[in-house]
N, C-alpha and C positions, 0 to 999 in steps of 0.2 A: 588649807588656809588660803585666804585670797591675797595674791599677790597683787598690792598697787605702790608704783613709785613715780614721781615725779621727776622726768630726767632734762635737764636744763641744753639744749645742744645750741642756743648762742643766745647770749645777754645783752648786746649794743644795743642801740636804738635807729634811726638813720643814716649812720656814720659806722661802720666797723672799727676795730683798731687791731692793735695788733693782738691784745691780748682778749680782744671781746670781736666775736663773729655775727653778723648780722643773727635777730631772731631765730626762735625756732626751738620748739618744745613737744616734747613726747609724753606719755600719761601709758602707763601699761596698767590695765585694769580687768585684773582676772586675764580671759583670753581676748580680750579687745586691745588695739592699741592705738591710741589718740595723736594725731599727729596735729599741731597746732602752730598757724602763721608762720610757715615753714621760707623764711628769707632765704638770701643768693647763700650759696656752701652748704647749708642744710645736708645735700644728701655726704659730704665729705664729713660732717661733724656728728651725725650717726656713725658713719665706720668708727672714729674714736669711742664713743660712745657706747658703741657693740650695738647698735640697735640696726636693725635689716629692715629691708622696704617687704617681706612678705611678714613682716609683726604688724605691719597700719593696715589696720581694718576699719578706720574713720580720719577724713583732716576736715577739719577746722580753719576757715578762713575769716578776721575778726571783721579786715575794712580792706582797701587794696592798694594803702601805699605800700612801697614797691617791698622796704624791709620788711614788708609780712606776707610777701606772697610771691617775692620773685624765683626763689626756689622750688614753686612745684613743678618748673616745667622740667627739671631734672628728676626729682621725685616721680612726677608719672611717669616719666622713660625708664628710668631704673626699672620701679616696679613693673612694664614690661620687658625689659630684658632679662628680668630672675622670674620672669612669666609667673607671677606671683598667681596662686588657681583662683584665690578667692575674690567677690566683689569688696570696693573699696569704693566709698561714699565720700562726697566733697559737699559740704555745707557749706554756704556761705548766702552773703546778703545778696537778692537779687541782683541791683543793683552793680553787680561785678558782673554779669553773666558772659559780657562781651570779653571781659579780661579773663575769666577761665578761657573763653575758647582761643585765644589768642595766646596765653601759656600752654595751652592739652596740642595747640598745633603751629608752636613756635620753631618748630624745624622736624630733618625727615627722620622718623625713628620707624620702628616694627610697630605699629601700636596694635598689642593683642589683649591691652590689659582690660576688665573688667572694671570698669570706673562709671557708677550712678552719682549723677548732681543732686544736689539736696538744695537749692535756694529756697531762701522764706525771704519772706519782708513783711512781717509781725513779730511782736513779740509773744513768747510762749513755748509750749513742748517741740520740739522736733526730732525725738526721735523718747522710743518705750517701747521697754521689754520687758519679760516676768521681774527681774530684780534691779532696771536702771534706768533713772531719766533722764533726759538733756533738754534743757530750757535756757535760751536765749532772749538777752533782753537791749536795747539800744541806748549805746552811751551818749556822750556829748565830746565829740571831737571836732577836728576842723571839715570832717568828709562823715559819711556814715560808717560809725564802728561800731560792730554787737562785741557783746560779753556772751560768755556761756560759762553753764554750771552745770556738772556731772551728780547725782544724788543717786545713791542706793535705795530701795527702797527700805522701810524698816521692816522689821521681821521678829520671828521669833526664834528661839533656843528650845526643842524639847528639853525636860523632864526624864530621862528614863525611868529612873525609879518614880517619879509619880504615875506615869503611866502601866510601870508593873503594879502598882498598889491597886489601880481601877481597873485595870485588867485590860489597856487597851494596847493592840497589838498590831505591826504589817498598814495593810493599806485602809485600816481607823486610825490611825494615826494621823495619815495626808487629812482624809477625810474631816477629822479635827479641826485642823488647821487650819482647811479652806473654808469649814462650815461655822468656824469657832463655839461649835455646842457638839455634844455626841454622847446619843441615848445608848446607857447598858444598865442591866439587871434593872430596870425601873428608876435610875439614877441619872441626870444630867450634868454631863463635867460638861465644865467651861475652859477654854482653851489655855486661859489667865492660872486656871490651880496646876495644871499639867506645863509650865513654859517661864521664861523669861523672856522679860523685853529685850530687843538687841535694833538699837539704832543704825538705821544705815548711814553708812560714811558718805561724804559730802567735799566739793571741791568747786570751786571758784577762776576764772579765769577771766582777767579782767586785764585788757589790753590800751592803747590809746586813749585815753578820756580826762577832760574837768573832773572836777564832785558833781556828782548826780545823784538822784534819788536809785535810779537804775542799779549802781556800782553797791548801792548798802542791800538795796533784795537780791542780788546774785550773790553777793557776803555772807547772806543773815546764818549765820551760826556751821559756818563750813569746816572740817575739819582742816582744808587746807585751802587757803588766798593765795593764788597767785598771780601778784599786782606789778603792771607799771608803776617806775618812779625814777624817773626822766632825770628830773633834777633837785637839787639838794633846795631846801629851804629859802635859802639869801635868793636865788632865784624865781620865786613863789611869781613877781612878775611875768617872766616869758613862761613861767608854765601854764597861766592860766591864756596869755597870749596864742602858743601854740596848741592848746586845746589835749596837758600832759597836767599827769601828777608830780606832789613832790613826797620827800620820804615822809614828811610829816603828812601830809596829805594822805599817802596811803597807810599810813597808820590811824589816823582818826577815820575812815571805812573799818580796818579789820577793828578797831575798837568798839565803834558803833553799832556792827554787823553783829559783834560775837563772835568771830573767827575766831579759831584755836590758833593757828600757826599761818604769819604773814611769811611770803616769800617774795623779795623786789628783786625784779629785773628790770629790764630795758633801759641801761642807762646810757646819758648822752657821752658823746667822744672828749667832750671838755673835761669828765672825770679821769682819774690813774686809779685813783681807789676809792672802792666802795664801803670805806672804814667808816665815813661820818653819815652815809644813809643808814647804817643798824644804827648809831649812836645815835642819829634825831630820832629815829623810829621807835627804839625800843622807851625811851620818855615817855611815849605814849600807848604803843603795843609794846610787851617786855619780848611777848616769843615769837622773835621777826628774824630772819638772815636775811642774806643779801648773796645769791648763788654766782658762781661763775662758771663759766662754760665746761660742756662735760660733767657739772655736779649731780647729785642724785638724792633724791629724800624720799624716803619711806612716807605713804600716807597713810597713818597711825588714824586708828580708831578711836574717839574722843572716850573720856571712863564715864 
C-alpha cells in the first residue's frame, strides 16, 4: 500500500513564535520524500518530527523570502554529514539561483553531498516518472512565487478472476496493460473488461500569493490543498496589500478547485489561535483544518 503523509514541521509565516516555528513541510510519497520551503529550525523540527535528512530525495523552493528558504543551508549540511548516498534535487525559480549558491556555501562544512539544481522559469512539468508528475505554475505575490502540485498518474486495478476467465496470464497481463487490447484464441479483450479504473492521488502546494487564476489550476480537484492563510478575514486589506491569503480566501480556491481536503498554514505572529481560520474556512470548505507544527495527515485516496 502506498504510503503518503503530509507532515507539517513549522506553520508561522515571517515571524516565528513560540508556539509556531518558521515554515517548513515534508510530503513522504511512497519512497520519495518532498522537502518543501524549508525556513530557519527546519532541520531541528524534523528531529521532532522523526523525519531524517537521508528521507529527502526532492526540496522544493516556492520564492526566497527568507521564511522559506533560510533553512536549507542547514539542511544541505546535515544531509552531508549523515553522507546521505543518494542524489537530492533542489527545484526552485531561476530567479534564486544566486541565493542557493549563497545558502549551499554559507559557511565551512564537508560538503560531499550529492545535490542536482533543478531551476525552471516556466510554467509546467519539472520533473516525471512511470507513476508521478510535478507541475509548477506562478503565483502572484510581492516577489516571484511558484506553486507546485504532486499527481499520480491514473492507473488501473487488475481483474484476476477476469483475467482467469480469458485465459490471460504472467507477462500478457503487462502486456495488456500497456497495449490496452490482447489478442487470444481469436478473441480481443480490452483492458476496460479485465480492470478497474483507479485515479491517481493529487496534492497541491500553494504557498505566498493574491487569488490567482494559477492557485485554482494547481487546486483543480487535488486530494489534498495545502494553502497559505496569513490572515483571518477582518484583514482581507493587508492580505491583498502584502500579496497573502485569508482563510476565506483559501477556502473559496479549495471550493472552486474541487479539492477534497483544505489544510491552512502559514499564519501571521499577530494570531494565538488558529480556532477562527477553520471557522471562516469551513462556511465555505466544510473539510479544512488548520495544522500546527509537528502535525501529520494521511493523504487519503479520494472514493
Amino acid at each position: 500500500m502506498s504510503a503518503r503523509t503530509f507532515i507539517a514541521l513549522g506553520t508561522a509565516s515571517q515571524v516565528p513564535t513560540r508556539e509556531r516555528n518558521h515554515n517548513g513541510y515534508f510530503i513522504r510519497w511512497d519512497k520519495e520524500g518532498f522537502l518543501l520551503d524549508p525556513g530557519e529550525g527546519t532541520q531541528r523540527q524534523m528531529i521532532f518530527a522523526g523525519v531524517t535528512a537521508s528521507q529527502i530525495t526532492k526540496i522544493f523552493i516556492t520564492h526566497f523570502h527568507g521564511d522559506h528558504c533560510l533553512g536549507l543551508a542547514g539542511v544541505l549540511q546535515r544531509i552531508s554529514l549523515d553522507k546521505v548516498a543518494h542524489e537530492v534535487e533542489i527545484y526552485y525559480p531561476s530567479y534564486g539561483r544566486k541565493y542557493i549558491d549563497h545558502l549551499r556555501n554559507s559557511s565551512v562544512y564537508n560538503n560531499v553531498a550529492d545535490i542536482s539544481e533543478k531551476p525552471f522559469n516556466s510554467e509546467g512539468v519539472i520533473f516525471e516518472s512511470e507513476n508521478l508528475m510535478i507541475e509548477t505554475r506562478r503565483l502572484d505575490h510581492t516577489v516571484e512565487s511558484w506553486g507546485y502540485r504532486f499527481q499520480e498518474k491514473d492507473d488501473v486495478t487488475m481483474l484476476p478472476e477476469k483475467l482467469n476467465e480469458f485465459g490471460i496470464f504472467g507477462k500478457n497481463v503487462a502486456k495488456l496493460k500497456s497495449e490496452k487490447t490482447f489478442e487470444i484464441d481469436g478473441k480481443t479483450v480490452k483492458l476496460e473488461e479485465v480492470s478497474v479504473f483507479k485515479k491517481g492521488q493529487s496534492a497541491a502546494f500553494i504557498m505566498d500569493t493574491k487569488l490567482c487564476e494559477s492557485a485554482y489550476k494547481l487546486a483543480k480537484d487535488v486530494d489534498i490543498l495545502i494553502c497559505e492563510s496569513t490572515y483571518l478575514a477582518a484583514e482581507t486589506v493587508d492580505a491583498v496589500k502584502n500579496g497573502h491569503l485569508t482563510s476565506e480566501q483559501a477556502a473559496e480556491i479549495a471550493k472552486k478547485a474541487n479539492a477534497r481536503k483544505l489544510v491552512l498554514t502559514h499564519f501571521s505572529q499577530r494570531y494565538l489561535s488558529t480556532e477562527k481560520f477553520v471557522t471562516e474556512a469551513r462556511k465555505i470548505h466544510e473539510n479544512t483544518v488548520a495544522v500546527s507544527d509537528g502535525e501529520q495527515i494521511e493523504i487519503t485516496r479520494s472514493s
